[in-house]
C-alpha positions as CSV (number, residue, x, y, z in Angstrom):
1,X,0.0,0.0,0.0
2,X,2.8,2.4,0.9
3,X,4.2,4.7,-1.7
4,X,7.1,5.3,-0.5
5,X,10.1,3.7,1.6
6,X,8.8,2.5,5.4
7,X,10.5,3.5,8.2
8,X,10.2,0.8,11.0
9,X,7.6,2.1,13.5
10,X,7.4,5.4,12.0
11,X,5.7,4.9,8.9
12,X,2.9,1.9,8.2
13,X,2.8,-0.3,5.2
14,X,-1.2,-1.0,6.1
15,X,-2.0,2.0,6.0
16,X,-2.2,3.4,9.8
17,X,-0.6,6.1,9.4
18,X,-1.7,9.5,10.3
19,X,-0.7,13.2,9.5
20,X,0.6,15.8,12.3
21,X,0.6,19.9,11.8
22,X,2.5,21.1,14.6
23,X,2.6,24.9,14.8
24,X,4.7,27.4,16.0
25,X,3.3,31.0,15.6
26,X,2.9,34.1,17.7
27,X,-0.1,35.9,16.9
28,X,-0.7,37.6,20.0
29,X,-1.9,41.1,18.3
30,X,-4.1,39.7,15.3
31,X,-7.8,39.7,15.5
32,X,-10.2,36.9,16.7
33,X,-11.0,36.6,12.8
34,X,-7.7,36.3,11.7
35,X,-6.7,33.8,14.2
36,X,-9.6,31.9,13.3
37,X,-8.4,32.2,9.5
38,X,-4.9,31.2,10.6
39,X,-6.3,28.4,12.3
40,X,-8.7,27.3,8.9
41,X,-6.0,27.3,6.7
42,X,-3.8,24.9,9.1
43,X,-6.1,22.4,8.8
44,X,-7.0,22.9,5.1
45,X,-2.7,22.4,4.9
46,X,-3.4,19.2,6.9
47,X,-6.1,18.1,5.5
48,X,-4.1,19.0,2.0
49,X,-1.2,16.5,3.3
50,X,-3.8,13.7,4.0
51,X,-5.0,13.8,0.2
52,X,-1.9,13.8,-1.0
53,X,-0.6,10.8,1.1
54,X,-4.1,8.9,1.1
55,X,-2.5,6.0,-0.5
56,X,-1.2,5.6,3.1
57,X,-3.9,6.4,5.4
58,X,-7.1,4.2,5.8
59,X,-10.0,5.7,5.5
60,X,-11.6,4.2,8.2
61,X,-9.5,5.3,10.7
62,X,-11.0,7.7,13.6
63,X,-8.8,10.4,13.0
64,X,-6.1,11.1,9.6
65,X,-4.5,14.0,11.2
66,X,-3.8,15.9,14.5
67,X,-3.7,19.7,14.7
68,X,-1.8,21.1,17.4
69,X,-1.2,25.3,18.3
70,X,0.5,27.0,21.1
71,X,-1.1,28.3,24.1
72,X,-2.6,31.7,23.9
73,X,-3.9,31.0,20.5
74,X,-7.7,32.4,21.7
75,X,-6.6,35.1,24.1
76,X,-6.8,39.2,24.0
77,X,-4.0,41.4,23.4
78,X,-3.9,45.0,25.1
79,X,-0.4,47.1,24.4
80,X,1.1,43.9,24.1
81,X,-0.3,42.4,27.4
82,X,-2.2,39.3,27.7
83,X,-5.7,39.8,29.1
84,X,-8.5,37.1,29.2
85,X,-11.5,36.9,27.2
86,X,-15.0,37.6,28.7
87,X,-17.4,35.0,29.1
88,X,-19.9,35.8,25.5
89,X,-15.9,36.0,23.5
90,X,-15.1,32.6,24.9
91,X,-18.3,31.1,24.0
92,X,-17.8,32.8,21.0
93,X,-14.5,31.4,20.5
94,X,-15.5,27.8,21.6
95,X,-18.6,27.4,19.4
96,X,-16.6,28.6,16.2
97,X,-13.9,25.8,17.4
98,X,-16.5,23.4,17.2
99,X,-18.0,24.3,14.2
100,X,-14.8,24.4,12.3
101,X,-13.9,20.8,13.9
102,X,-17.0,19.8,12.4
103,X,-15.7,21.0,8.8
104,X,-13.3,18.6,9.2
105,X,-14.6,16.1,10.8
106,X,-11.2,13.3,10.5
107,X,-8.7,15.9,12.2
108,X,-8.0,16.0,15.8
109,X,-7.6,19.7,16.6
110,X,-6.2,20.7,20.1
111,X,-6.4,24.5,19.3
112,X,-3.7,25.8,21.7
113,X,-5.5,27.5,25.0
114,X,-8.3,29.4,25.3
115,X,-7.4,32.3,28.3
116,X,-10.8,33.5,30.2
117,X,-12.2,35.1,32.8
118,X,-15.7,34.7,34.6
119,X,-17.7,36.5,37.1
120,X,-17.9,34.7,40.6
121,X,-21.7,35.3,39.9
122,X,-23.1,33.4,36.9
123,X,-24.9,35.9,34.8
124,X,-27.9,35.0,33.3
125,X,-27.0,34.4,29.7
126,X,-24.5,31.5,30.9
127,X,-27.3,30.3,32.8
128,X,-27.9,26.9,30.5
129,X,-25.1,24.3,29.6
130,X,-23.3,24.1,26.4
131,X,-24.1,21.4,24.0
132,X,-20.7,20.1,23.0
133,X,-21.9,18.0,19.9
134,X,-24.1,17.7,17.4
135,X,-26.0,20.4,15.3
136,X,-26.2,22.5,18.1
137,X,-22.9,22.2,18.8
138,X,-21.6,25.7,21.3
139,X,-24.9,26.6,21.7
140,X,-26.2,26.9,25.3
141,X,-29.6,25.2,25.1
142,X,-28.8,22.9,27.6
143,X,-29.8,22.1,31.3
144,X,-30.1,25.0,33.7
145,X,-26.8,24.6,35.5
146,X,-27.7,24.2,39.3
147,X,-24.4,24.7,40.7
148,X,-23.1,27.4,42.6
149,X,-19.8,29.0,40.7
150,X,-18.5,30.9,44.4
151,X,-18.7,27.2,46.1
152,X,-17.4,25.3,43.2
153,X,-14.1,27.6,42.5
154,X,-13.7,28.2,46.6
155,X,-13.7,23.9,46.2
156,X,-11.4,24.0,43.2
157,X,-9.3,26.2,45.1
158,X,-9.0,23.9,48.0
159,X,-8.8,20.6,46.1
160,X,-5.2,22.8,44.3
161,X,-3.9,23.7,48.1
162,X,-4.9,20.5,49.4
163,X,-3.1,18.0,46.9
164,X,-0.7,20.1,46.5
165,X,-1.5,20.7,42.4
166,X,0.0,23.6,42.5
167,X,2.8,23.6,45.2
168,X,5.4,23.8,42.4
169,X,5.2,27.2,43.1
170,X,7.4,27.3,46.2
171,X,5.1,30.3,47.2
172,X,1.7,28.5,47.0
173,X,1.1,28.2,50.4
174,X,2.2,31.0,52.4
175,X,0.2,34.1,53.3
176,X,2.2,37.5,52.3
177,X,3.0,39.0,49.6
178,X,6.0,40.9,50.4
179,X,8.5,39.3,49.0
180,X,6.5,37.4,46.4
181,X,7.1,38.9,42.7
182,X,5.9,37.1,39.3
183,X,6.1,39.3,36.5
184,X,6.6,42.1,38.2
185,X,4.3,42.3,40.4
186,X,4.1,41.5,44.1
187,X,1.6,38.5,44.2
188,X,-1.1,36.9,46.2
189,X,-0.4,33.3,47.0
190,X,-2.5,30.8,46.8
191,X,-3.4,30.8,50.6
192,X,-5.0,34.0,50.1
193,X,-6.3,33.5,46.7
194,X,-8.8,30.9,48.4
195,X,-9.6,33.0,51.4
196,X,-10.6,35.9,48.8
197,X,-13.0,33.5,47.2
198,X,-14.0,32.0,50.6
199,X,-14.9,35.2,52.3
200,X,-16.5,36.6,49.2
201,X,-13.5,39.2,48.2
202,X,-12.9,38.0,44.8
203,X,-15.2,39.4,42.1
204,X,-13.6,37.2,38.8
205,X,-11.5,34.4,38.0
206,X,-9.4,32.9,35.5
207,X,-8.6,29.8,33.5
208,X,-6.7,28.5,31.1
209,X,-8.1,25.7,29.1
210,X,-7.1,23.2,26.1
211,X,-9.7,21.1,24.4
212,X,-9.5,18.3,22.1
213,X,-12.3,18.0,19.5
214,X,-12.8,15.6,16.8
215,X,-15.4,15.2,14.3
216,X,-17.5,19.0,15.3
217,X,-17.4,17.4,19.4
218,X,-15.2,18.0,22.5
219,X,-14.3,14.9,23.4
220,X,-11.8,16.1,26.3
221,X,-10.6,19.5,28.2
222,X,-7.7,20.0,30.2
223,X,-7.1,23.3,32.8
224,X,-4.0,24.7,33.1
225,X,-2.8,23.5,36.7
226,X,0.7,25.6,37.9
227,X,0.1,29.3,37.7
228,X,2.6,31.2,36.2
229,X,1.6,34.7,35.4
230,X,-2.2,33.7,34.8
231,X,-3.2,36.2,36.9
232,X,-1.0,38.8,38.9
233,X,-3.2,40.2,41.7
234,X,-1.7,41.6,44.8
235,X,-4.9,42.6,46.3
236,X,-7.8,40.1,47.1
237,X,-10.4,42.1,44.7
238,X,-8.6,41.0,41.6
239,X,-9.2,39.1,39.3
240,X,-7.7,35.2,40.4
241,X,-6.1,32.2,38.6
242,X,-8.1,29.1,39.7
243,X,-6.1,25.8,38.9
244,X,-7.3,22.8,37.3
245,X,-7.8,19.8,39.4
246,X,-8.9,17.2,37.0
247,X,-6.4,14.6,35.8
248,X,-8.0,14.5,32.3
249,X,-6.5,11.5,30.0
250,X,-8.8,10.8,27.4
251,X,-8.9,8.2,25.5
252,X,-9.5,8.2,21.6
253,X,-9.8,5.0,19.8
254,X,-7.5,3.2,22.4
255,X,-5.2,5.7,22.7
256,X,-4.0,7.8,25.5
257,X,-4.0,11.6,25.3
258,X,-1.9,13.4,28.2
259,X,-2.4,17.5,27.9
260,X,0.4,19.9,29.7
261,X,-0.3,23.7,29.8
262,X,3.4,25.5,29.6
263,X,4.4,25.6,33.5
264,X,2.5,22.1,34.1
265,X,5.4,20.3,31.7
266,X,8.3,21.9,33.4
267,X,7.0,20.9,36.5
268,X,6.3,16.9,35.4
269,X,2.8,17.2,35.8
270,X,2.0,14.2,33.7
271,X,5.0,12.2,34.9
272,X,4.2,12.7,38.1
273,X,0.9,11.0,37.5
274,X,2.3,7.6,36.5
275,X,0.4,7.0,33.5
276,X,2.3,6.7,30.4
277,X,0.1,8.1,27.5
278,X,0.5,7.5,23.2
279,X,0.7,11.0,22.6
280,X,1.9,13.6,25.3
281,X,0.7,17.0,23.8
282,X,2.3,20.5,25.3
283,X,1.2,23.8,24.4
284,X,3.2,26.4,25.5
285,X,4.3,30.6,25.4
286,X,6.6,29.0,26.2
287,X,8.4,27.0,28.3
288,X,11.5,24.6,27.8
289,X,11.2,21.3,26.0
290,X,12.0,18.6,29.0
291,X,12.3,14.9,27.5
292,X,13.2,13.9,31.2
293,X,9.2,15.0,31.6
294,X,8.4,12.6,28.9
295,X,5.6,9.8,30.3
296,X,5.2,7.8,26.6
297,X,4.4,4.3,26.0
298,X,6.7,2.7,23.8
299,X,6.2,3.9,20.2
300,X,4.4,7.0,21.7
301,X,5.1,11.0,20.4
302,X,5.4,13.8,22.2
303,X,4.5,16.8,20.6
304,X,5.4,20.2,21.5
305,X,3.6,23.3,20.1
306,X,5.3,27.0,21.2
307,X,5.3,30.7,20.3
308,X,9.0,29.6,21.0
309,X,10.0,28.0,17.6
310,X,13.2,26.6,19.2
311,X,11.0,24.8,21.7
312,X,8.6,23.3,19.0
313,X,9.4,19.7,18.9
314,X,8.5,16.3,18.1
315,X,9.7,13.5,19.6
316,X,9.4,9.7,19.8
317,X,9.9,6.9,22.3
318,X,11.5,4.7,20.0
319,X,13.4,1.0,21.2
320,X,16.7,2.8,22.2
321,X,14.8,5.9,23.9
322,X,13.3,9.2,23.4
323,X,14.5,10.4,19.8
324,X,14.1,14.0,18.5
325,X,12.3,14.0,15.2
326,X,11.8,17.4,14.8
327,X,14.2,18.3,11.6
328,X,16.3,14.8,11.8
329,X,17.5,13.2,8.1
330,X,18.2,10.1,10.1
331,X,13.9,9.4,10.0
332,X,12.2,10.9,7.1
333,X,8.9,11.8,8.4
334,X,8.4,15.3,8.1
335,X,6.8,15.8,4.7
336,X,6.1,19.2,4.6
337,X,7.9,22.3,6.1
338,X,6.4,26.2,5.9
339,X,8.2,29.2,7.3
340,X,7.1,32.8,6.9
341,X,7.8,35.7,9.3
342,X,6.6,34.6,12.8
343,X,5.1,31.6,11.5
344,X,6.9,27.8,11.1
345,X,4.3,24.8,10.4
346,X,5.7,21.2,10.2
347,X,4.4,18.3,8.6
348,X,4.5,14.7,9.8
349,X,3.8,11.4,8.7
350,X,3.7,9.0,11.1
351,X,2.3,5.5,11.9
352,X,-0.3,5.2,14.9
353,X,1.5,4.2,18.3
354,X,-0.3,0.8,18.8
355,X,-3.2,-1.2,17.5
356,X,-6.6,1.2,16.2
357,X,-9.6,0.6,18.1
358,X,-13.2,1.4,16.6
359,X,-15.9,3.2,18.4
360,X,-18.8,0.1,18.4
361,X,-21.6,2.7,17.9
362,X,-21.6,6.0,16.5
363,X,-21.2,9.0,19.0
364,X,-19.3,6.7,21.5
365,X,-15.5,8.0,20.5
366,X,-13.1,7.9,23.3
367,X,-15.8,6.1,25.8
368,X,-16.9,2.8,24.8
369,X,-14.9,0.9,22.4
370,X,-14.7,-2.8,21.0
């Protein structure tokens, strides 16, 4: 079936083989629109790639490619400083990501972050639930939501201090703030982060989020867990970084997907978990490419998409150990390379890391399979 010449365990002869973009691009001052664009014509490229190689890639497979951006991608830009988006631009920004997965439905897109900021108060608009597939995909026509956003973020909050999520920060839990600075500010710590949201202080918080979607549905999420310049508040009215607590590792047709937010992979937040994963996916602005922070199977790939392009990497856990891939002649598996200004996008063929399992019924992907 193959066209050209295989490279053992990179490449498949049968046709398993699957297409990765990996970008690294800075587009911190473009428009929502044009980082939408940018973001449509990566996966046309990919997509592009797929045709061209579809002598080599089985039809029938869940997914022919895998799209991955830095973090920051869906974020706002003021003078040059990062800012979160308000609640109606993320659900803007999330409903367009899921319509545009649904355009192309056989790519798995993890679209870099999405930086946001909500009101300790649900307003009334956010009232309902999100459907996350389907025609009504990023609409909110769901169920009323019933719980409480001050109890669930104080909760979140504790759940961080408590099992220590966070404590990579050697400041996490200690109380002052005088001789605490993170980008230039003096900052809260965590300990009084939670008190502001337990006493009623705190007005807003932030996350930052990742999402895998495939086929016009999220099929996973993953918050950003180590704070590192998320949010800079030095007084308890300010707007705070709440951490993720979830050890999200979905699963998609049998194989294992670990997300790491910048800070979380410097810190071995996956390895620290103890569950190798097929394909350990960073997103970063940015943060140094660690392959002692690897957790891969054997076969797996870890994938690295920066604003840094040095830090953009692709590597593999191959018989003699992690190998870089990234622009190596010794493996020729990158099949497409594109540089322009503050823009780099590599493409990679590569066979899947283990055996392709199929979804038994339709709309069960990454939950119930044969």
């Amino acid at each position: 079936m193959a066209s050209f010449a295989v490279t053992p365990g990179l490449q498949s002869a049968t046709g398993t083989n699957f297409v990765l973009a990996l970008a690294h691009f800075a587009e911190h001052q473009a428009s929502f629109t044009s980082r939408l664009g940018t973001l449509r014509q990566l996966m046309a490229d990919c997509n592009q790639c797929i045709g061209e190689k579809k002598g080599d890639i089985n039809e029938d497979l869940p997914f022919r490619g895998i799209v991955v951006c830095p973090e920051y991608f869906f974020a706002d830009f003021v003078s040059g400083q990062r800012q979160p988006l308000d609640e109606q631009q993320k659900d803007l920004v999330q409903a367009s990501l899921l319509k545009l997965s649904a355009e192309y439905p056989k790519l798995l897109l993890i679209p870099g972050t999405i930086f946001y900021v909500k009101n300790v108060v649900r307003p009334q608009e956010t009232a309902r639930k999100m459907i996350k597939s389907g025609k009504h995909a990023g609409e909110r026509i769901g169920e009323l939501k019933t719980t409480d956003r001050k109890e669930k973020a104080v909760h979140a909050m504790h759940t961080a201090l408590s099992t220590g999520s966070s404590s990579s920060n050697d400041w996490v839990r200690e109380t002052t703030t005088s001789d605490k600075v993170l980008g230039g500010k003096q900052v809260l710590s965590m300990n009084d982060k939670y008190r502001a949201l337990r006493d009623g202080k705190a007005t807003t918080y932030c996350r930052n989020r990742s999402y895998l979607l495939l086929g016009g549905a999220q099929i996973g999420r993953y918050d950003k867990q180590a704070d590192f310049r998320e949010s800079t508040a030095n007084t308890p009215d300010e707007m705070i970084f709440i951490p993720g607590t979830q050890n999200q590792i979905p699963e998609v047709a049998g194989f294992k997907f670990g997300l790491e937010i910048c800070f979380d992979h410097g810190n071995g937040v996956l390895k620290n978990r103890g569950v190798p994963v097929h394909f350990q996916i960073v997103v970063s602005d940015w943060v140094n490419t660690d392959a002692s922070n690897c957790s891969l199977v054997p076969g797996g790939y870890f994938i690295h998409a920066s604003t840094n392009a040095g830090e953009t990497k692709l590597y593999w856990n191959s018989t003699t150990g992690v190998t870089d891939l990234t622009d190596t002649n010794n493996y020729k598996v990158r099949i497409r390379h594109a540089k322009s200004g503050e823009k780099e996008i590599r493409f990679f063929l590569l066979s899947m890391p283990g055996p392709v399992v199929v979804a038994k019924k339709k709309g069960l992907l990454g939950k119930v399979f044969s």
